[in-house]
Every structure is written in C-alpha cells, then in structure tokens.
C-alpha positions in Angstrom: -31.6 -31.3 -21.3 -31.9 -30.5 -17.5 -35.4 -32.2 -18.3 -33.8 -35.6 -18.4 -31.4 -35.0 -16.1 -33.9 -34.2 -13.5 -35.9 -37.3 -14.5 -33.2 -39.9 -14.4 -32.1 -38.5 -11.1 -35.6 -38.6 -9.6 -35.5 -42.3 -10.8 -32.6 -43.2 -8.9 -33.2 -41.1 -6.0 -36.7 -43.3 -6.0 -35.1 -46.8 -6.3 -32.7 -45.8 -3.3 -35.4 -44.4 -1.1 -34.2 -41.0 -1.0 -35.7 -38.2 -0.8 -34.5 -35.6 -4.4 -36.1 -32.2 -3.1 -33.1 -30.6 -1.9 -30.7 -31.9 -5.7 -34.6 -30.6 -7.3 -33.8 -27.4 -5.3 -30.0 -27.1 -6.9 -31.0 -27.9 -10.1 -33.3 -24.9 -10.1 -31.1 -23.0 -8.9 -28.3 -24.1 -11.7 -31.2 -23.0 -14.2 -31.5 -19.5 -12.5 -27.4 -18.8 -13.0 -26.8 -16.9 -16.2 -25.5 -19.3 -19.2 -22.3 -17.1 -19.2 -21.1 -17.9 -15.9 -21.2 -21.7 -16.8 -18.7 -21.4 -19.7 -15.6 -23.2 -19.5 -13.4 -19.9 -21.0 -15.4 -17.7 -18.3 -14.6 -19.7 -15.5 -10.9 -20.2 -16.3 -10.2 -16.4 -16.9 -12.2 -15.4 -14.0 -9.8 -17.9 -11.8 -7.1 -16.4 -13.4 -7.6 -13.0 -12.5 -8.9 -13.8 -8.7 -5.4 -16.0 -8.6 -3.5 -12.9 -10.2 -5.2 -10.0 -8.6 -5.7 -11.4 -5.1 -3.8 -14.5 -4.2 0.0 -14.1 -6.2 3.2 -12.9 -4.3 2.7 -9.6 -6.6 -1.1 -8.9 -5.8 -2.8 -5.7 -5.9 -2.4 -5.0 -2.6 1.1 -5.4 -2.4 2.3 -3.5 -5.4 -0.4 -0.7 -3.9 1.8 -0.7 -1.0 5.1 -0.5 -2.9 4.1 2.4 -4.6 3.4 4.4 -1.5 6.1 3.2 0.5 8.4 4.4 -2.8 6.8 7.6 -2.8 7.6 8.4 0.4 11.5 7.4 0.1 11.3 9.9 -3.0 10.2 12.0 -0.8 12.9 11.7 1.8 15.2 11.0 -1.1 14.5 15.5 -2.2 14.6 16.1 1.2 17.8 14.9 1.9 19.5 16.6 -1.2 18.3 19.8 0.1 20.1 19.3 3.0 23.4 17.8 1.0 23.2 21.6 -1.2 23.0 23.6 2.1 25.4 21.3 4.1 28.3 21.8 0.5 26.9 25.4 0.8 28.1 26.0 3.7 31.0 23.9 3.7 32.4 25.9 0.6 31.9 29.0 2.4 33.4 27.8 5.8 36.7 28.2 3.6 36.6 31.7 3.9 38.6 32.3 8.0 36.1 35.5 8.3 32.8 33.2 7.8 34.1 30.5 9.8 34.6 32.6 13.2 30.9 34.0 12.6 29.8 30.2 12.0 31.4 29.0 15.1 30.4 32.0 17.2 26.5 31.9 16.1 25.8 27.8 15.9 28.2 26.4 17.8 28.7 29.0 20.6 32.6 28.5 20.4 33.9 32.0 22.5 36.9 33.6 22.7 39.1 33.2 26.4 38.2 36.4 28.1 34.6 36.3 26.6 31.2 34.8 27.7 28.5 34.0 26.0 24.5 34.7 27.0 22.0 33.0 24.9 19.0 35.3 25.2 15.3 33.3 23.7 12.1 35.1 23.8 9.5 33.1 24.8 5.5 34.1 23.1 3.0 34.9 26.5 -0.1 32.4 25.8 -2.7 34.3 25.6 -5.8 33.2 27.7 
C-alpha cells in the first residue's frame, strides 16, 4: 500500500516540478513507526490520558499538591488539639484558688504589694 502511495505522489510531485525527497524521507519514516502507534483506539486513549493526567484543572500535579498541603494541616490540625487538652487542663485546674496563685506567680509574674520579683536565667558558657 505505501508502494502506491509513494508512486502516485512521485508522479504528481514530477508533473509540478517538485522535488519529492524530503515527503520520500517522511514516508520512510511513517514505515519505521510501530503499527500500534498508528491505530485510531491508541491514539485516542493516549490523548485522553495526556489531556487527563497533564492538561485538566485536576491534574497530577495538582491533586499531588493537595495531598501534601492536607497533610500538613492534619498535621497542625493534632498539634493544635494538643494544645486545646493542656490549655482545658489547665483551665480546669485554675479552679482550684491554691493552683491559681502558683499559676499567676510562676507564668505570669503577678506579685504580692510588699514583694518583688527577680527572674534569675542561666545562661550555657560556649565552649570554644
């Protein structure tokens, strides 16, 4: 079949004064692609996916994104109910009068009148 097509376009290419090396040249190279790749069904589906996988508003890259920006708000997401259980920890204990004078004295530095309060830090020597 590409026999007579190569023929009847060498004749046409002749009557026009043309010159049919370089459509030779692609027809060749048509004969050198696998028979696969020039079926209709393989061509379709392989648009599909490129269309799907690359070129969609929900393409790989995207929903790859998602995932990890997710995974990092359900990471934030156990964080922050660690920090709601010791906040209502300590909120339930701050009930008890004796507790919340030792809260206020330690955190906050709240102080009595007649009292001052000295906030001694240690500081590590760098060793050189």
């Amino acid at each position: 079949m590409w026999e007579t097509i190569n023929i009847c376009i060498f004749i046409i290419f002749q009557k026009e004064g043309l010159r049919p090396s370089f459509f030779l040249f692609s027809l060749q190279c048509m004969k050198k692609i696998p028979p696969f790749v020039k079926n209709k069904y393989f061509i379709t589906t392989f648009s599909f996916l490129v269309y799907f996988l690359f070129l969609d508003d929900l393409d790989i890259i995207t929903i790859v994104n998602q995932k990890r920006k997710l995974s990092k708000l359900e990471e934030q997401r156990d964080i922050l109910a660690e920090q709601l259980k010791e906040t209502k920890n300590t909120l339930r204990k701050l009930k008890n009068l004796d507790y919340l004078e030792s809260y206020a004295r330690s955190e906050k530095f709240f102080k009595k009148d007649d009292e001052e309060i000295f906030v001694i830090t240690f500081e590590e020597k760098k060793k050189k």
